[in-house]
N, CA, C and O atoms as a Maestro MAE file, in Angstrom:
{
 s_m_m2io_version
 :::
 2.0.0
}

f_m_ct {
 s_m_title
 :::
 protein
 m_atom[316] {
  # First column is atom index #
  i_m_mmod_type
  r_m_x_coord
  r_m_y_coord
  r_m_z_coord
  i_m_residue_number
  s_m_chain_name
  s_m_pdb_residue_name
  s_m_pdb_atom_name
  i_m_atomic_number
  :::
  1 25 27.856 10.753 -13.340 1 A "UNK " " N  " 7
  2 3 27.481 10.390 -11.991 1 A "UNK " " CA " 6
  3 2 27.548 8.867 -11.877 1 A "UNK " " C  " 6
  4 15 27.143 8.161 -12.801 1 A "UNK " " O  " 8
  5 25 28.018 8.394 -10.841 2 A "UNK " " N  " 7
  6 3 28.525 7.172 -10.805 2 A "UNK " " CA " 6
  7 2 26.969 6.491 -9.975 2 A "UNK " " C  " 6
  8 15 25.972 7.052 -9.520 2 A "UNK " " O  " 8
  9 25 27.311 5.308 -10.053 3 A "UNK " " N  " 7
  10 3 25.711 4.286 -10.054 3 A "UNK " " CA " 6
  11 2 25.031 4.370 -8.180 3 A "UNK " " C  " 6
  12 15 23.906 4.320 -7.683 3 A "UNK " " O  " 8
  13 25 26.680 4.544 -7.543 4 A "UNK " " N  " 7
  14 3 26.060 4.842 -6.632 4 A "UNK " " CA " 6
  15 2 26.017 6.090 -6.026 4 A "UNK " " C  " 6
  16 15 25.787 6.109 -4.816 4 A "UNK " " O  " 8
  17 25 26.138 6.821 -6.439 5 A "UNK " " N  " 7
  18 3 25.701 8.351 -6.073 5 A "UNK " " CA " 6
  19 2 24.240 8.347 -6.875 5 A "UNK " " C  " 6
  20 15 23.627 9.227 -6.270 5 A "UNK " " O  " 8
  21 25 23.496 7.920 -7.739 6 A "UNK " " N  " 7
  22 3 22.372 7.992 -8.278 6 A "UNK " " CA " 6
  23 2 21.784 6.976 -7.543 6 A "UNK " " C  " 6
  24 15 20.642 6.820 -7.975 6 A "UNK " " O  " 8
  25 25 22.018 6.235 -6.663 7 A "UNK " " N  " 7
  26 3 20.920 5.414 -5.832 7 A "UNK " " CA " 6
  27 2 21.196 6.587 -4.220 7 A "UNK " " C  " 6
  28 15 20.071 6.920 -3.850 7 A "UNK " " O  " 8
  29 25 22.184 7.159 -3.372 8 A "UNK " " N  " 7
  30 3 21.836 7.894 -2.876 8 A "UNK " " CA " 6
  31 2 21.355 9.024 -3.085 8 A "UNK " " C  " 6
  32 15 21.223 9.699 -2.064 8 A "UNK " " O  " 8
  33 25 20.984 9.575 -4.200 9 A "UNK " " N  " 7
  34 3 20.349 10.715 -4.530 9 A "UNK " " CA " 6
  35 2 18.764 10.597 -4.304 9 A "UNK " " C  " 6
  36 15 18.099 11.408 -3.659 9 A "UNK " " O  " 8
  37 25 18.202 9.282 -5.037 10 A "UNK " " N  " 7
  38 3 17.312 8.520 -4.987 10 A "UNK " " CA " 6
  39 2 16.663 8.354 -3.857 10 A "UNK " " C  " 6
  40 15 15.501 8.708 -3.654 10 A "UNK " " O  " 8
  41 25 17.431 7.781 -3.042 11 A "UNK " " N  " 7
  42 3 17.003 7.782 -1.356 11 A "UNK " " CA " 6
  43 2 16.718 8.839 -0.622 11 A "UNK " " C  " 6
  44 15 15.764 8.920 0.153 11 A "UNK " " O  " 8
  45 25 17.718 9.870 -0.891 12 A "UNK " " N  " 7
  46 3 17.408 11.017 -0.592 12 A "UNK " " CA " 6
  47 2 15.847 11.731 -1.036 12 A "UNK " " C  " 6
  48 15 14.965 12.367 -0.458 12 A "UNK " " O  " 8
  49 25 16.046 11.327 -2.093 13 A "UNK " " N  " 7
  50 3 14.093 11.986 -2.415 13 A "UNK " " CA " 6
  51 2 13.462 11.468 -1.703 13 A "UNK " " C  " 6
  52 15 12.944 12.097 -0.780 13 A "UNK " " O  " 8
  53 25 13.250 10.018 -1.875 14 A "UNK " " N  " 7
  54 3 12.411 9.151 -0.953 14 A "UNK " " CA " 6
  55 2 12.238 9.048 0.317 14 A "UNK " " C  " 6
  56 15 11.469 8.272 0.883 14 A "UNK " " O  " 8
  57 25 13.104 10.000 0.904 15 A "UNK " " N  " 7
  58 3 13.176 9.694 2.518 15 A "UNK " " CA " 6
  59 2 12.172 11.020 2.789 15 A "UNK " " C  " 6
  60 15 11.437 10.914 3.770 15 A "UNK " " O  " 8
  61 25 12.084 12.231 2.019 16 A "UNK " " N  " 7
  62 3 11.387 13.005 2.259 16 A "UNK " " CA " 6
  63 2 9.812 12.989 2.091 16 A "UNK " " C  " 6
  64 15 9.035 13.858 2.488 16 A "UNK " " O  " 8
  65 25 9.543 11.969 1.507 17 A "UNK " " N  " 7
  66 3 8.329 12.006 1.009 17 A "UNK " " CA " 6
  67 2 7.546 11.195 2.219 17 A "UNK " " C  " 6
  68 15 8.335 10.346 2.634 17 A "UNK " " O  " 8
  69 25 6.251 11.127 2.970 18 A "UNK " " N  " 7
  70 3 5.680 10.671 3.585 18 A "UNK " " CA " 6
  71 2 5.495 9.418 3.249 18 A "UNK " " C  " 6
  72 15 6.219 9.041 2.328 18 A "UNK " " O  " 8
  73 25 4.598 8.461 3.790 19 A "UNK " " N  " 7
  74 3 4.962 6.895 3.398 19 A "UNK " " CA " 6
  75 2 2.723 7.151 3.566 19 A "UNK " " C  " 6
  76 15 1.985 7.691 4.390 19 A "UNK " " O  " 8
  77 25 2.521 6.409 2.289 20 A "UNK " " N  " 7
  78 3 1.009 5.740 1.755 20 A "UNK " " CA " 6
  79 2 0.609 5.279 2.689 20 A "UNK " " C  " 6
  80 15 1.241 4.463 3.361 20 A "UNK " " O  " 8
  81 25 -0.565 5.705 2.957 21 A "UNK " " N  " 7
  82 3 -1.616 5.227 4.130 21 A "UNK " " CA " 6
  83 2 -2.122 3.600 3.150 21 A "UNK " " C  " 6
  84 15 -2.064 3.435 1.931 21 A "UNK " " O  " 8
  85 25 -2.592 2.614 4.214 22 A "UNK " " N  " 7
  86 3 -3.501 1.507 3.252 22 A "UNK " " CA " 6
  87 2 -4.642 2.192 2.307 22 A "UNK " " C  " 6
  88 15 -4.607 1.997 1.092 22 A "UNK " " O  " 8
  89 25 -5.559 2.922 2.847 23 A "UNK " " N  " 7
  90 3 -6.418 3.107 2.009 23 A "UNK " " CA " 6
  91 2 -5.862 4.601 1.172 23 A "UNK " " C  " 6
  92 15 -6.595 5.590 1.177 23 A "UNK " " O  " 8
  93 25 -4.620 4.622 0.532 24 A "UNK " " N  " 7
  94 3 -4.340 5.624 -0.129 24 A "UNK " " CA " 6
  95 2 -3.685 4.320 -0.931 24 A "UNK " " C  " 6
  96 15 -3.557 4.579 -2.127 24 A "UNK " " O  " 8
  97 25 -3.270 3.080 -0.598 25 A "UNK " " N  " 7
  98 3 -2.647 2.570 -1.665 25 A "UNK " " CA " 6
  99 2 -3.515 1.491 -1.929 25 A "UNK " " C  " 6
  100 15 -3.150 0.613 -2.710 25 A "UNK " " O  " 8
  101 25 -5.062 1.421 -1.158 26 A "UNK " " N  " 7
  102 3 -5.945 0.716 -2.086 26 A "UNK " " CA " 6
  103 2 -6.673 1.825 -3.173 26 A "UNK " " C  " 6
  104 15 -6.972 1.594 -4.345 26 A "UNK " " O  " 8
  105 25 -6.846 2.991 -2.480 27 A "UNK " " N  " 7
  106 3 -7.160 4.118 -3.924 27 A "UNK " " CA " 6
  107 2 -6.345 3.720 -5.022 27 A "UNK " " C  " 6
  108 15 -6.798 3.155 -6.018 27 A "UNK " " O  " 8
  109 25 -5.212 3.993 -4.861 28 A "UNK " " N  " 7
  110 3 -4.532 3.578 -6.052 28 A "UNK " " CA " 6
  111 2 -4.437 2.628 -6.902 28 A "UNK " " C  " 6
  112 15 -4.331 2.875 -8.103 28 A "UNK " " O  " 8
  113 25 -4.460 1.405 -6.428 29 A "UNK " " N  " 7
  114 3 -4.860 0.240 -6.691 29 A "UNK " " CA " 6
  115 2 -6.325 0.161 -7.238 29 A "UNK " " C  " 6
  116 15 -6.529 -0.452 -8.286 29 A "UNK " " O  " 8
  117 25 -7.360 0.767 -6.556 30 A "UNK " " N  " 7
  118 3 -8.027 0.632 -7.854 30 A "UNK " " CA " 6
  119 2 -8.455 1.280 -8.696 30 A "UNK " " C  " 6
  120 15 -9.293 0.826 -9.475 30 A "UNK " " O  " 8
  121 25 -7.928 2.710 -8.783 31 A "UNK " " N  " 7
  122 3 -7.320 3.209 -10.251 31 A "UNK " " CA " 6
  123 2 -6.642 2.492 -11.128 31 A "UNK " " C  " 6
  124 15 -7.193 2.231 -12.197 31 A "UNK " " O  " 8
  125 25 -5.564 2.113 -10.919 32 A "UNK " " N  " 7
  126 3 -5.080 0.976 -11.698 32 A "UNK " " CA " 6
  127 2 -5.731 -0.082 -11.947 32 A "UNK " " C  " 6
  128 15 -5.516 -0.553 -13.064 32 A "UNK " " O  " 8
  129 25 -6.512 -0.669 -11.249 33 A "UNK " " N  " 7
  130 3 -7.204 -1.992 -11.700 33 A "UNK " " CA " 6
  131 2 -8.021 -1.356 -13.118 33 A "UNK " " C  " 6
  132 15 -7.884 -1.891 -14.218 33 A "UNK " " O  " 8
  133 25 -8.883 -0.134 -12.894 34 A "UNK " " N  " 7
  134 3 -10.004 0.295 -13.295 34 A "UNK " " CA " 6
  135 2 -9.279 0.527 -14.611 34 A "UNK " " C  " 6
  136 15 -9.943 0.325 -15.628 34 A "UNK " " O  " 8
  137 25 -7.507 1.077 -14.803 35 A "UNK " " N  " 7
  138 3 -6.943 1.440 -16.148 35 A "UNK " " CA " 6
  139 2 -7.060 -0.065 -16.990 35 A "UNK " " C  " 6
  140 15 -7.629 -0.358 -18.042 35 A "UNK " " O  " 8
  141 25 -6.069 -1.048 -15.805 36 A "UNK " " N  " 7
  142 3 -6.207 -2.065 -16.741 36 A "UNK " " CA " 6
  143 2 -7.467 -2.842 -17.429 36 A "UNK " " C  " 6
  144 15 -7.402 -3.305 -18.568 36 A "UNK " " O  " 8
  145 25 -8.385 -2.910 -16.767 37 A "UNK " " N  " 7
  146 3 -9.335 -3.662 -17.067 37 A "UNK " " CA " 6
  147 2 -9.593 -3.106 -18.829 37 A "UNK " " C  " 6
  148 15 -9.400 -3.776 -19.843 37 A "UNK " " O  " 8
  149 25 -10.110 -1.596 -18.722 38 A "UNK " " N  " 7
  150 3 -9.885 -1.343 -20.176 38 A "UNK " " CA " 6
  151 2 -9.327 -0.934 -21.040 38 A "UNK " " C  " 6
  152 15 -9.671 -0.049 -21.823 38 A "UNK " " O  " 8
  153 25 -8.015 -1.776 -20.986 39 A "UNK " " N  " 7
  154 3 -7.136 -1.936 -22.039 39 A "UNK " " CA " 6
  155 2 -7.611 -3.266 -22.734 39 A "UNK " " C  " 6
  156 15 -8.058 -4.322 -22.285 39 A "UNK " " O  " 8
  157 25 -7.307 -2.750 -24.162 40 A "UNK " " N  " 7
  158 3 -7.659 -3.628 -25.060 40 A "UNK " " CA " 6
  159 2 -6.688 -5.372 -24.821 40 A "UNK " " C  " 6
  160 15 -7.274 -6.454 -24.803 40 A "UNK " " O  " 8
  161 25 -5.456 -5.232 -24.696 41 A "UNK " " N  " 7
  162 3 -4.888 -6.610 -24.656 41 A "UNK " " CA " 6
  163 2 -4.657 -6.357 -22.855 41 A "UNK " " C  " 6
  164 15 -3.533 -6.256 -22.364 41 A "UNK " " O  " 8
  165 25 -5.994 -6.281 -22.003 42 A "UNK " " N  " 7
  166 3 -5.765 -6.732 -20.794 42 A "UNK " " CA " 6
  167 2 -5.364 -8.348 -20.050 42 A "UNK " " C  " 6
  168 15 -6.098 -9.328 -19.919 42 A "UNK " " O  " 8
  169 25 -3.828 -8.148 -19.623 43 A "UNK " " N  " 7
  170 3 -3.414 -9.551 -19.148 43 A "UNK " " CA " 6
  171 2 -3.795 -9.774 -17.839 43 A "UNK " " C  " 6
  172 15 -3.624 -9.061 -16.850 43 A "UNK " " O  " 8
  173 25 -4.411 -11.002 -17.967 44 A "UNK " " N  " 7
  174 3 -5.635 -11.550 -16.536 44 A "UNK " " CA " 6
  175 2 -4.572 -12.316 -15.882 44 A "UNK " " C  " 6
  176 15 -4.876 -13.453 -15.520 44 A "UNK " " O  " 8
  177 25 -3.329 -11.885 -15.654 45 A "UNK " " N  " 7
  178 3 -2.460 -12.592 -14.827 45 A "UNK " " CA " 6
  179 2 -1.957 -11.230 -14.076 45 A "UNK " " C  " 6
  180 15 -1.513 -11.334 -12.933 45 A "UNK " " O  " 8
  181 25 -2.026 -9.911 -14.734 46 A "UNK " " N  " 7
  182 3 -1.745 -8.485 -13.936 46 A "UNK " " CA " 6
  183 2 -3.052 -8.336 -13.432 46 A "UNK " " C  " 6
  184 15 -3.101 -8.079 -12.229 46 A "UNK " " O  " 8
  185 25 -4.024 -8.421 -13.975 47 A "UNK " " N  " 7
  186 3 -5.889 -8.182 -13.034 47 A "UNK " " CA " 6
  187 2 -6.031 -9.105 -11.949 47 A "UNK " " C  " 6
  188 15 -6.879 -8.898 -11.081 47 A "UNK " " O  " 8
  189 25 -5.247 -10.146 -11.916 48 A "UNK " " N  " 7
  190 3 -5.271 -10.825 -10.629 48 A "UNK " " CA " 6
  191 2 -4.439 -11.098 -9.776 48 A "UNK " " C  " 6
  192 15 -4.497 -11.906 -8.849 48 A "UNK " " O  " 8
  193 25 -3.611 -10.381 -10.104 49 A "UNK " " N  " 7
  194 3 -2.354 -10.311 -9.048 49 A "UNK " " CA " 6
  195 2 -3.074 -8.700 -8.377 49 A "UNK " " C  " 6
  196 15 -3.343 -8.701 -7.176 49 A "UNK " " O  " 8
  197 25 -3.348 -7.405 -9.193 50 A "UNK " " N  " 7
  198 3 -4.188 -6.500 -8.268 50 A "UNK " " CA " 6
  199 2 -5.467 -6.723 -7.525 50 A "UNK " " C  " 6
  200 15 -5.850 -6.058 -6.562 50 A "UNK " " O  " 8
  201 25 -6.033 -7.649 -8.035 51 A "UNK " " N  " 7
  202 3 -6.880 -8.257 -7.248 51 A "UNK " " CA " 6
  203 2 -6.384 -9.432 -5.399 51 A "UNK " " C  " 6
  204 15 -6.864 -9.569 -4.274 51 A "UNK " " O  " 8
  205 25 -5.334 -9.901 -6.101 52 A "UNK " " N  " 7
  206 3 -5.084 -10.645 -4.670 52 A "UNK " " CA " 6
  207 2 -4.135 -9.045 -3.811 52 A "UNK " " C  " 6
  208 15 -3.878 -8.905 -2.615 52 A "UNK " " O  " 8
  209 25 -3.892 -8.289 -4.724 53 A "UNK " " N  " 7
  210 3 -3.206 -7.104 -3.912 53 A "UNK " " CA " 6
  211 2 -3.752 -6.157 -2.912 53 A "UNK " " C  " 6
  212 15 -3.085 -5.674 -1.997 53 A "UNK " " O  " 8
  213 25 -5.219 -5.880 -3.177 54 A "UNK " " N  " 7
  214 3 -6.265 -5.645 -2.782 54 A "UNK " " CA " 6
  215 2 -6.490 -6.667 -1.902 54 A "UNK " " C  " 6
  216 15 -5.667 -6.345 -1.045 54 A "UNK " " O  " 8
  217 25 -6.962 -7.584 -1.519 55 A "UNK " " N  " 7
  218 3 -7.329 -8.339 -0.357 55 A "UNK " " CA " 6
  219 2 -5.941 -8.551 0.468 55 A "UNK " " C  " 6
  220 15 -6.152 -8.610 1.679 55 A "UNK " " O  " 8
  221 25 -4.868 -8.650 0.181 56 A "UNK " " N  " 7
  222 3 -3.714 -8.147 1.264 56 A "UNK " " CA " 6
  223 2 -3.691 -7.058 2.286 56 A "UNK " " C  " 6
  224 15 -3.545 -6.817 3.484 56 A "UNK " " O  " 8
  225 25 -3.877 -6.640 1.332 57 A "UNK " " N  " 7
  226 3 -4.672 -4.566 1.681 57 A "UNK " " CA " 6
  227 2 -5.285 -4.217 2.844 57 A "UNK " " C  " 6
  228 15 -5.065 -3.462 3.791 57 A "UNK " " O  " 8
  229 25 -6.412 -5.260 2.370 58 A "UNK " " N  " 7
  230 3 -7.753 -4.924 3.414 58 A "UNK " " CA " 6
  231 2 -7.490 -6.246 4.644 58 A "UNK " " C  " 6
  232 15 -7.898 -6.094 5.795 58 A "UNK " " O  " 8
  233 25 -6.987 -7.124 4.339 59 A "UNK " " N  " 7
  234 3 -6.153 -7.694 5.830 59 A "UNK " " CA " 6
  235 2 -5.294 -7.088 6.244 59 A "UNK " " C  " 6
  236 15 -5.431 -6.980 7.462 59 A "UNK " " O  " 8
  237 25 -4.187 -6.466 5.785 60 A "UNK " " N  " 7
  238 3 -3.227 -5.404 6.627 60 A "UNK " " CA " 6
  239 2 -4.243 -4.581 7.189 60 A "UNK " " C  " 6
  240 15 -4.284 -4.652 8.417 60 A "UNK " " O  " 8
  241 25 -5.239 -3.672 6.558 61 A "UNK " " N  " 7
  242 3 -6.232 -3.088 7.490 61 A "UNK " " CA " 6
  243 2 -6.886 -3.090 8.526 61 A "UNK " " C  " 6
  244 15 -6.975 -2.344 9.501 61 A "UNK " " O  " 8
  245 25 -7.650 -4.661 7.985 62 A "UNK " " N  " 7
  246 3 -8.142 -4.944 9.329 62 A "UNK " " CA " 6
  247 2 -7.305 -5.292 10.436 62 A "UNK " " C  " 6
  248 15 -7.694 -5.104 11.588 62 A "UNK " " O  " 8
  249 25 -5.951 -5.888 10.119 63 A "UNK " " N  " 7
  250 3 -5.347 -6.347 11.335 63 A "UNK " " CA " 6
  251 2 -4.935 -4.909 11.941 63 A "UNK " " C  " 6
  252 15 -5.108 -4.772 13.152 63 A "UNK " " O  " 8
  253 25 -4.306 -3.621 11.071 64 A "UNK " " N  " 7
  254 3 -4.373 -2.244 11.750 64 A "UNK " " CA " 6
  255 2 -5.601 -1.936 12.730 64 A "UNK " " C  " 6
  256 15 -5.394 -1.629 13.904 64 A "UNK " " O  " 8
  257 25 -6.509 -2.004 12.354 65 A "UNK " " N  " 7
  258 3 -8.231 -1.833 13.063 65 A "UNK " " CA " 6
  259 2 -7.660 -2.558 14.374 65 A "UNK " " C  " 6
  260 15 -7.325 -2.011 15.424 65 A "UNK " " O  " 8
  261 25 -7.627 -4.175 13.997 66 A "UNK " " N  " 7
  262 3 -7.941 -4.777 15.799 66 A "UNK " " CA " 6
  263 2 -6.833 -4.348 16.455 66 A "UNK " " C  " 6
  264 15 -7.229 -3.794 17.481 66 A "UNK " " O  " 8
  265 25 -5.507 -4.315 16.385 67 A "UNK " " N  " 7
  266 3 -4.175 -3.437 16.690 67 A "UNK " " CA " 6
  267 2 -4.826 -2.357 17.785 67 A "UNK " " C  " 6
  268 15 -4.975 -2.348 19.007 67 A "UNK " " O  " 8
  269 25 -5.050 -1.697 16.982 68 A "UNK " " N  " 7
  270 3 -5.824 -0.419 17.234 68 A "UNK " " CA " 6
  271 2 -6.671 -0.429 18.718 68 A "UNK " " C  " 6
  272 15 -6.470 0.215 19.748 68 A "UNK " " O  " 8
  273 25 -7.569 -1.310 18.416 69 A "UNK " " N  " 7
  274 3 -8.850 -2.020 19.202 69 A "UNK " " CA " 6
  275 2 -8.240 -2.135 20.477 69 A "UNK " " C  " 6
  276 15 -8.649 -1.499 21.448 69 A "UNK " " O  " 8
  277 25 -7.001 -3.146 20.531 70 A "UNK " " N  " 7
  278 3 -6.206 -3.729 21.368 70 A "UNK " " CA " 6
  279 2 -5.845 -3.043 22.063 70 A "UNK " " C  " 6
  280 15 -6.287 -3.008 23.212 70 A "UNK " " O  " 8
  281 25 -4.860 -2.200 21.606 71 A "UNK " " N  " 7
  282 3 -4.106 -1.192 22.051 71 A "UNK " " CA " 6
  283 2 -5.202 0.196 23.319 71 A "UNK " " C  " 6
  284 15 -5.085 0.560 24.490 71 A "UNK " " O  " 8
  285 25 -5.790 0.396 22.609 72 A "UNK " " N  " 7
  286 3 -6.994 1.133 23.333 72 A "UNK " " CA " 6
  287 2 -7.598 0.773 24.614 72 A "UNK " " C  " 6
  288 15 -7.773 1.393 25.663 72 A "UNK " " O  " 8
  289 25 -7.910 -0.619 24.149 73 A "UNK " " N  " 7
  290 3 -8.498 -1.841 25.660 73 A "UNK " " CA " 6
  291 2 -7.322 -1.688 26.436 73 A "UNK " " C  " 6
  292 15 -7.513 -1.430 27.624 73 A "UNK " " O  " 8
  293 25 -5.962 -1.801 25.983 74 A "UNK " " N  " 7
  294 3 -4.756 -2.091 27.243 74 A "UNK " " CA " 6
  295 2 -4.673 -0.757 27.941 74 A "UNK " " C  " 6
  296 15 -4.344 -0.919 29.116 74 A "UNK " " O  " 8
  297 25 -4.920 0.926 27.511 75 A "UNK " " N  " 7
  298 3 -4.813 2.208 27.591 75 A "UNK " " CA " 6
  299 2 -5.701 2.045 28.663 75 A "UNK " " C  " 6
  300 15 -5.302 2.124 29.824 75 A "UNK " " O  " 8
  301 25 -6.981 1.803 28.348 76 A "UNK " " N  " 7
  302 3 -8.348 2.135 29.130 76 A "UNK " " CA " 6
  303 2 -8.030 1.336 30.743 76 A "UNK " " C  " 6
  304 15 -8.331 1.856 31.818 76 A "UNK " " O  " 8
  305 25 -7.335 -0.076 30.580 77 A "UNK " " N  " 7
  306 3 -7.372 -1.317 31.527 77 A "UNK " " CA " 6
  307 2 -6.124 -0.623 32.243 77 A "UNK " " C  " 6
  308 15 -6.360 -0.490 33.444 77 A "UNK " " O  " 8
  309 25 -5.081 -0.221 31.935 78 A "UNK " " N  " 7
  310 3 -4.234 0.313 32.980 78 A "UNK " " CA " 6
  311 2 -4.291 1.600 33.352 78 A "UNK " " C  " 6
  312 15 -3.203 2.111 33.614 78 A "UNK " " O  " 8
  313 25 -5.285 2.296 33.455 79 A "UNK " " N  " 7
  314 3 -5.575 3.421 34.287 79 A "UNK " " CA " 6
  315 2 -5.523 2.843 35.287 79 A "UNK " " C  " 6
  316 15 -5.717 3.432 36.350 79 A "UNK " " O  " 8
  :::
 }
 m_bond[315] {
  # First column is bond index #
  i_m_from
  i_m_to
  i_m_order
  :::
  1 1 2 1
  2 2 3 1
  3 3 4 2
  4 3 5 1
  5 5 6 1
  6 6 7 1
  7 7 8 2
  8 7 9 1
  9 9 10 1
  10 10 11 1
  11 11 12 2
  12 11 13 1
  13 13 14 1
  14 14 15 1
  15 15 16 2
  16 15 17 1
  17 17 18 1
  18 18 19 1
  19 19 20 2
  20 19 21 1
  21 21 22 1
  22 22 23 1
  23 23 24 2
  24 23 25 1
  25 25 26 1
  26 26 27 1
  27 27 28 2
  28 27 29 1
  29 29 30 1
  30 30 31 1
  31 31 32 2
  32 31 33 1
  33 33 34 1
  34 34 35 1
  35 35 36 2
  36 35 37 1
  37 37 38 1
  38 38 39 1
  39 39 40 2
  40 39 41 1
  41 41 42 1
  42 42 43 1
  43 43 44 2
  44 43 45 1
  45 45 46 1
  46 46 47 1
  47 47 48 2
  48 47 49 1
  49 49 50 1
  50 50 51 1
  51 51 52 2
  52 51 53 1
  53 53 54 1
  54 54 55 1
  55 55 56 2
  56 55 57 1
  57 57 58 1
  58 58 59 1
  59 59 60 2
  60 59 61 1
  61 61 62 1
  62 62 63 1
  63 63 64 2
  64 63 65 1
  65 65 66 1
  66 66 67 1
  67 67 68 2
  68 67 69 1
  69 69 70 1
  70 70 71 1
  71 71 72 2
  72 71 73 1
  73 73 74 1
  74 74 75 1
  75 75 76 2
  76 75 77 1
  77 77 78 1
  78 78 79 1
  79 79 80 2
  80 79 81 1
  81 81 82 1
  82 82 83 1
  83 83 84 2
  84 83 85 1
  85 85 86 1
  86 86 87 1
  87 87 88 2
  88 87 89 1
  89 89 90 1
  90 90 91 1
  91 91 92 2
  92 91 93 1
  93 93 94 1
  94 94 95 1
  95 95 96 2
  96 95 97 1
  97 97 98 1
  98 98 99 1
  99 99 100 2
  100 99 101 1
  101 101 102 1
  102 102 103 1
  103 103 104 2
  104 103 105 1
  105 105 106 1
  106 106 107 1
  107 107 108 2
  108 107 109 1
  109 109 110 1
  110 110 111 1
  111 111 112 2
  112 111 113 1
  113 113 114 1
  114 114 115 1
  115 115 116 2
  116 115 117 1
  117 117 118 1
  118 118 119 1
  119 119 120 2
  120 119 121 1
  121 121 122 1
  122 122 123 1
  123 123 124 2
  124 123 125 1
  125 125 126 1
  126 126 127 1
  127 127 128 2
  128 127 129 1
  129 129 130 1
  130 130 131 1
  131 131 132 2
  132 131 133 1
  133 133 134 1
  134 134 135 1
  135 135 136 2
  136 135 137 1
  137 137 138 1
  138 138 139 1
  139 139 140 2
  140 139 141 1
  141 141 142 1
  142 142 143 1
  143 143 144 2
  144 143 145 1
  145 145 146 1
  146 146 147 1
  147 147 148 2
  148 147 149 1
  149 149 150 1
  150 150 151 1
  151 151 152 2
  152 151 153 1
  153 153 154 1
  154 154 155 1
  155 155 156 2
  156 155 157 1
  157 157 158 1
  158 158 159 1
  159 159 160 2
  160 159 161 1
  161 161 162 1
  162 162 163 1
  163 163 164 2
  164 163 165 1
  165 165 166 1
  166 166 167 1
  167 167 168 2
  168 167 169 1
  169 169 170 1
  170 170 171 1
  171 171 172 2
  172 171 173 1
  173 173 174 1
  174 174 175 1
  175 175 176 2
  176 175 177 1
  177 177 178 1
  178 178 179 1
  179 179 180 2
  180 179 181 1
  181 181 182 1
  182 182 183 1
  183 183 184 2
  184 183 185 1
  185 185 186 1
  186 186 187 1
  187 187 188 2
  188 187 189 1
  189 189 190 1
  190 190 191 1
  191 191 192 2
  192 191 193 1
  193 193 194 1
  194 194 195 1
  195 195 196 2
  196 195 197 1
  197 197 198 1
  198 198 199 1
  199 199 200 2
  200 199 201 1
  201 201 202 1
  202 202 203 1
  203 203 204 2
  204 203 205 1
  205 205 206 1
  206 206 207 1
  207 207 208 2
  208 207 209 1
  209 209 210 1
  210 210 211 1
  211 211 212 2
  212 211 213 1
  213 213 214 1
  214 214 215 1
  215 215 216 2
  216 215 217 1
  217 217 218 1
  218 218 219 1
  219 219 220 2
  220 219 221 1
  221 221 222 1
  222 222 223 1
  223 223 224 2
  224 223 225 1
  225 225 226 1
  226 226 227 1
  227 227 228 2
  228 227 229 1
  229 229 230 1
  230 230 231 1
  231 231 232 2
  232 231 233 1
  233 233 234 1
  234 234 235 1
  235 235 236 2
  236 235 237 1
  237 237 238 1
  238 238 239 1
  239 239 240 2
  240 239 241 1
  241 241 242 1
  242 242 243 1
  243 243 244 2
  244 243 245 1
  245 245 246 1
  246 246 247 1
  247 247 248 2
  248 247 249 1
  249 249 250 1
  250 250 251 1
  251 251 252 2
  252 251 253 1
  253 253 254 1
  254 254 255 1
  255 255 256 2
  256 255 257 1
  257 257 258 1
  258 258 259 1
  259 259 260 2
  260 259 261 1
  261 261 262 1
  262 262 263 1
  263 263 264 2
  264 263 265 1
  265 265 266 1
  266 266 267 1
  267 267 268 2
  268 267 269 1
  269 269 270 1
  270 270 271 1
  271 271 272 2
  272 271 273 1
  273 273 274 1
  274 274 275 1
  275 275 276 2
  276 275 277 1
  277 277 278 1
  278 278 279 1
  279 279 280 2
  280 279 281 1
  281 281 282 1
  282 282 283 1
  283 283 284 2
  284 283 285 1
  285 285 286 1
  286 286 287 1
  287 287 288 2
  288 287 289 1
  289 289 290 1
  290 290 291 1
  291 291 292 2
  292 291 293 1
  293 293 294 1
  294 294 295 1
  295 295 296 2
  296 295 297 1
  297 297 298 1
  298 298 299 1
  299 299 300 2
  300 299 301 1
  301 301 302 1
  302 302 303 1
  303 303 304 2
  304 303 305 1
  305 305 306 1
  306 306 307 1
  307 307 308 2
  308 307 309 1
  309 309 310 1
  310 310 311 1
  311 311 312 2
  312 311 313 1
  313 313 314 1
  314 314 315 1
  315 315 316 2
  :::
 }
}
């Protein structure tokens, strides 16, 4: 199978699969934090890159929230 028939095959899976809510990929995230932390040779340059990954997270969130907020106020105001 040639390199690019194995990247459209690829896509093909991926297109079927639903796309991670934020708080399904901060769950995850901190499962993973929680693996790395106890590992014995834990590197504090991967614990803090999931750490600044996590506060990305929860600003994409909140800016989803006021979005949200917004959007609702403009619904309600043009009746």
């Amino acid at each position: 199978m040639s390199r690019q028939e194995e990247q459209e095959e690829h896509e093909d899976e991926g297109a079927s699969e639903p796309l991670a809510t934020i708080n399904q990929a901060l769950n995850g995230r901190n499962r993973l934090l929680s693996f790395k932390e106890h590992e014995p040779d834990a590197n504090s340059m991967e614990l803090t890159l999931l750490m600044r990954m996590e506060r990305s997270l929860q600003q994409q969130a909140e800016l989803n929230r006021s979005q949200g907020t917004l959007n609702s106020w403009f619904k309600y105001c043009v009746r």
